[in-house]
C-alpha positions as CSV (number, residue, x, y, z in Angstrom):
1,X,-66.9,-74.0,-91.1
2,X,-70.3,-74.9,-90.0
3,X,-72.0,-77.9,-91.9
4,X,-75.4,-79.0,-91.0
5,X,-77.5,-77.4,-88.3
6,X,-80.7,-77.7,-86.6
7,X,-82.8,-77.1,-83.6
8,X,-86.1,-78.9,-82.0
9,X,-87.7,-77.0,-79.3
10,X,-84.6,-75.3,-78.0
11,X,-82.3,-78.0,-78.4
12,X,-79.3,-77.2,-80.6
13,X,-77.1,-79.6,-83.0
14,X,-74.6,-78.9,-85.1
15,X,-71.2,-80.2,-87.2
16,X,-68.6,-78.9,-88.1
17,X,-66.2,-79.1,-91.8
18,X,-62.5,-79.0,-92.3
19,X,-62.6,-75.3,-93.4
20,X,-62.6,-71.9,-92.0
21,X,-59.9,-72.4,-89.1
22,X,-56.1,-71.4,-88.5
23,X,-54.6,-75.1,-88.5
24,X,-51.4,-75.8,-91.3
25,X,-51.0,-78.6,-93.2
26,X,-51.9,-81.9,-92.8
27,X,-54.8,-80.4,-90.5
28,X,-56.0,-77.7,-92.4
29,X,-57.9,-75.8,-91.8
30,X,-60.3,-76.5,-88.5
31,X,-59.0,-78.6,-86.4
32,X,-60.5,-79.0,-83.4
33,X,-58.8,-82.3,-81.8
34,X,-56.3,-81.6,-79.5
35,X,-54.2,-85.5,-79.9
36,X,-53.4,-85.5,-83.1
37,X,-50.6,-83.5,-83.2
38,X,-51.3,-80.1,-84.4
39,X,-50.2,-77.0,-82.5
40,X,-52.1,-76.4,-79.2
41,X,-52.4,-72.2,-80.5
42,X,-54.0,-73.2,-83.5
43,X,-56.1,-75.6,-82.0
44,X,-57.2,-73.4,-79.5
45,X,-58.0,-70.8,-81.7
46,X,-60.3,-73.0,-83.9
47,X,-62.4,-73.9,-81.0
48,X,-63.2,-70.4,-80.2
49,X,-63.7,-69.8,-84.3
50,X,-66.4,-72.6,-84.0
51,X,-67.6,-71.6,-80.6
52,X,-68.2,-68.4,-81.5
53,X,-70.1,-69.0,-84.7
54,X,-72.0,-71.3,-83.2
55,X,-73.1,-68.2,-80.6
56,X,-71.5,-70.2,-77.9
57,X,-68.6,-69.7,-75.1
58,X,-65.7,-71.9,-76.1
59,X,-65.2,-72.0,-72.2
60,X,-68.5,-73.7,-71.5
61,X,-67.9,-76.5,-74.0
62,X,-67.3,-79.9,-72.4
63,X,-65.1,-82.5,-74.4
64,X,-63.6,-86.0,-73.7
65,X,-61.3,-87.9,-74.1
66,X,-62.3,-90.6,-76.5
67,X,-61.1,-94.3,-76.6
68,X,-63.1,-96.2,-78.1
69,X,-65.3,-97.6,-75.4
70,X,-68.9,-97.4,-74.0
71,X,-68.5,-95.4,-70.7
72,X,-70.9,-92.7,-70.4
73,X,-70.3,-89.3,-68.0
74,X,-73.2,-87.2,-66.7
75,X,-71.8,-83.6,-66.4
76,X,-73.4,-80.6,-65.1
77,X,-71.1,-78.1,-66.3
78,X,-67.1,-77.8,-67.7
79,X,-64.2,-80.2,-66.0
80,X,-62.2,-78.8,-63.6
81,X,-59.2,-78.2,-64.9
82,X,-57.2,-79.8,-62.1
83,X,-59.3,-83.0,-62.6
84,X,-58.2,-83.1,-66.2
85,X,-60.8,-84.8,-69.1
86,X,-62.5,-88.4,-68.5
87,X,-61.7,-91.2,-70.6
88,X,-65.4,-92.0,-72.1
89,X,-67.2,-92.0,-74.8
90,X,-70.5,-90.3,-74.3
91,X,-71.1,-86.9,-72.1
92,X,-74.8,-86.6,-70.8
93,X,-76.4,-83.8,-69.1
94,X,-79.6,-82.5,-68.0
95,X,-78.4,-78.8,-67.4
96,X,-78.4,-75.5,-69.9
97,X,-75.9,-73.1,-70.4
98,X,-72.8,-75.3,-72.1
99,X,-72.5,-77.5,-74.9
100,X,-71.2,-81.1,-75.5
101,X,-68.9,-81.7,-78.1
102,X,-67.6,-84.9,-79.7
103,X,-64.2,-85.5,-82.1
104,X,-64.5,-87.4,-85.2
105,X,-62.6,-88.2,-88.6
106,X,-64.4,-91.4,-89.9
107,X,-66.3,-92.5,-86.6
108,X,-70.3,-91.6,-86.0
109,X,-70.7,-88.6,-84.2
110,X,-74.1,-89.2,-82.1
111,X,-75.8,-85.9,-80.5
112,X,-79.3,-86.6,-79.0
113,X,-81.6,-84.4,-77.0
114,X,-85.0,-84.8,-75.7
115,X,-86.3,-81.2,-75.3
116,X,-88.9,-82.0,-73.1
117,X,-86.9,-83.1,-70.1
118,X,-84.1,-80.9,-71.3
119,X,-81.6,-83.4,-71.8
120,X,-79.1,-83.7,-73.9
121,X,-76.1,-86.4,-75.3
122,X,-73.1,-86.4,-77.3
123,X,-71.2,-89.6,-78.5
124,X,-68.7,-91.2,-80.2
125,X,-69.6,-93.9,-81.8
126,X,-66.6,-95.8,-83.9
127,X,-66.6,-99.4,-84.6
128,X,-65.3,-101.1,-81.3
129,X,-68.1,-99.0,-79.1
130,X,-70.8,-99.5,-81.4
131,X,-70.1,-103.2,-80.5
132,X,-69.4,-102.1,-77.1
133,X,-72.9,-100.6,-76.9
134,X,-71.9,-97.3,-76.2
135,X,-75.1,-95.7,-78.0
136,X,-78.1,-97.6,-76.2
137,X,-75.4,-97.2,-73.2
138,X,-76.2,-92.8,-73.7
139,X,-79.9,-93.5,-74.2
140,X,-79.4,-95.3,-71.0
141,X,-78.0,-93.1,-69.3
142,X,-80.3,-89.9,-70.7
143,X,-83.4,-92.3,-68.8
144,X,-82.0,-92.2,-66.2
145,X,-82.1,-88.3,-66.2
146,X,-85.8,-87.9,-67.1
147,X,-85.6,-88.5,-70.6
148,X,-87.8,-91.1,-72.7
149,X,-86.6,-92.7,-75.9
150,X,-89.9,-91.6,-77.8
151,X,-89.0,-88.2,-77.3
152,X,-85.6,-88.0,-78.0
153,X,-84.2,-86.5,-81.0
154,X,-80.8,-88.0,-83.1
155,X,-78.9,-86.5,-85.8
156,X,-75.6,-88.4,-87.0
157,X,-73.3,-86.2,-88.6
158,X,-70.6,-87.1,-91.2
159,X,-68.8,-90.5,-91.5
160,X,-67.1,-93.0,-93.5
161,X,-69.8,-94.9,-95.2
162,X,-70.4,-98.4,-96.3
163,X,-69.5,-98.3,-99.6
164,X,-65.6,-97.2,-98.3
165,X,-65.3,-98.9,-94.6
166,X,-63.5,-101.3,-95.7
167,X,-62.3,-104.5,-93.2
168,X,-61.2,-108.2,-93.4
169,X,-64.0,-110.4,-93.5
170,X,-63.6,-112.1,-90.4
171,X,-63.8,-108.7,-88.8
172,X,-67.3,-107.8,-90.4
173,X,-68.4,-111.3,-89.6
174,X,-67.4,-110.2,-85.6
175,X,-69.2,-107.0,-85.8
176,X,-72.1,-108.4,-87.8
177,X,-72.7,-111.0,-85.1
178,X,-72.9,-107.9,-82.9
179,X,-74.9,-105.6,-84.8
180,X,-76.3,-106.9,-87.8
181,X,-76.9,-104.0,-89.8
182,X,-73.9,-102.7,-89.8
183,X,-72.5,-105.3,-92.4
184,X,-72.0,-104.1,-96.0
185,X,-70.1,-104.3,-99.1
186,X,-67.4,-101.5,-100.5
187,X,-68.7,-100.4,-104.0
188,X,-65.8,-102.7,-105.3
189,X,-67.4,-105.8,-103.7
190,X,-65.0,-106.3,-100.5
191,X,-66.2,-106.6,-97.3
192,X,-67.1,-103.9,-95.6
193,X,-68.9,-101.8,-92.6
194,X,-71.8,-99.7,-92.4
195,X,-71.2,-98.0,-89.3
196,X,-73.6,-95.3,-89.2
197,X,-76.3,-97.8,-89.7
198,X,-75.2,-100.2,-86.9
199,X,-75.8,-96.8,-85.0
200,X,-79.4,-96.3,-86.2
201,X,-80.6,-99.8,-85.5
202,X,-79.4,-99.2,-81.7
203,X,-80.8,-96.5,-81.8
204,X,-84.4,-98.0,-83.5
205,X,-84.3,-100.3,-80.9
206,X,-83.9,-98.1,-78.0
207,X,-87.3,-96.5,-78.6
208,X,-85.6,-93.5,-80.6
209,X,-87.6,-92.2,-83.3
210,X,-86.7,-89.0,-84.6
211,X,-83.4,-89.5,-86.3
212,X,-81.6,-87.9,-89.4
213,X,-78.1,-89.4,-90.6
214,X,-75.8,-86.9,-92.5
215,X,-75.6,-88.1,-96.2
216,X,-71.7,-86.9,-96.0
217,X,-69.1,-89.7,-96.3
218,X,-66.2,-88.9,-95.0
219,X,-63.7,-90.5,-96.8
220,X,-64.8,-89.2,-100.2
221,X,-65.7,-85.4,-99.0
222,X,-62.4,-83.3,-99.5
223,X,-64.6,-81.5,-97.1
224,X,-63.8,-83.2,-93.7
225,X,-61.2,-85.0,-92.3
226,X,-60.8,-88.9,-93.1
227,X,-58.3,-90.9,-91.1
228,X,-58.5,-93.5,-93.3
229,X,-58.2,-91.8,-96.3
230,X,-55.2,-89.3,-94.9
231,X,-54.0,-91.2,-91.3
232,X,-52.5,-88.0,-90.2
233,X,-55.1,-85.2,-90.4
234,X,-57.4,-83.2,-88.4
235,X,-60.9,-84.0,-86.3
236,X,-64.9,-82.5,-86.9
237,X,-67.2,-81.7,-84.0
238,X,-70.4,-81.9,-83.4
239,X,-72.2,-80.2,-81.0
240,X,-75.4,-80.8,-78.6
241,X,-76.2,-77.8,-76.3
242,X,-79.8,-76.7,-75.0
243,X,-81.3,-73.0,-74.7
């Protein structure tokens, strides 16, 4: 249910796998996005499954509503529920007690913290807002909250690697124009797109040191959920909270 975990100074990250929840076929078993057509029960249910074993209140996780962009929300506790969820791409907050939580099945899932100033980010990062700048956008925005770069810790969890992202090759000429480290080759010599390691060098550049990326490509894990691999199938979390 629970992949990787790991925790600096009382900051708290974590991803999630496909298994261990209540979803059917084609989103078995953990589902945790709530767009993609599942049953709003089952989907419910998994969030408190992965809530819960995370030691955590599925009421005081915060989500969003992703769309590929590089707006950034500083939140200071869950949405109202009359306000409904924001369209961005990146939740930051400098307050304890809830957790943020970012959907993925392919795209970089970005959690940072800087224990220090007790803040802490969560991301999406797919390839339109890695061009967008949606990561040095949350390091940003975390500045602007007392953080510093030098402190901050990264962990990138699961994702469709280079050696399977395949595009056209005007498309990885676009993005590597944008972010040069991101372009790469499938492992059957097509053009292709690193992602994860677009993500890193923003995140190099921004001053952030401490990173870890997950080894776990998405598309060939029968472990997590791949859109590209499956098109209609679940999402992964991660999660970024703070003691």
């Amino acid at each position: 249910m629970i992949g990787p975990r790991d925790t600096v100074n009382g900051a708290h990250f974590a991803f999630t796998d496909r298994w261990g929840g209540v979803s059917a076929v084609p989103y078995e078993e953990l589902n945790l996005g709530g767009a993609v057509g599942d049953h709003p029960d089952a989907v419910r249910a998994n969030r408190e499954r992965a809530a819960k074993s995370l030691g955590l209140d599925a009421a005081r996780v915060v989500w969003m509503n992703q769309v590929h962009g590089a707006d950034v929300a500083v939140v200071d506790g869950p949405w109202d529920p009359a306000a409904g969820v924001p369209s961005v791409d990146a939740l930051v907050t400098d307050r304890p007690g809830f957790a943020l939580a970012v959907l993925t099945a392919d795209c970089v899932p970005v959690l940072l913290a800087d224990p220090v100033a007790r803040v802490a980010a969560a991301a999406h990062a797919g390839r339109p807002g890695m061009v967008a700048g949606v990561v040095p956008a949350t390091v940003r925005a975390m500045v602007g909250l007392g953080a510093e770069p030098a402190r901050i810790t990264a962990r990138t969890g699961p994702a469709v690697c280079g050696r399977c992202y395949e595009v056209p090759e005007a498309m990885r000429a676009e993005v590597a124009s944008a972010e040069p480290a991101a372009y790469a080759e499938t492992s059957w010599g097509t053009p292709a797109l690193d992602v994860s390691a677009g993500v890193h060098a923003q995140l190099e550049r921004a001053g952030v040191r401490d990173r870890e990326r997950s080894p776990v490509c998405t598309r060939e894990s029968r472990d997590h959920f791949s859109y590209r691999r499956d098109r209609t199938t679940g999402r992964l979390a991660g999660y970024v909270w703070l003691d």
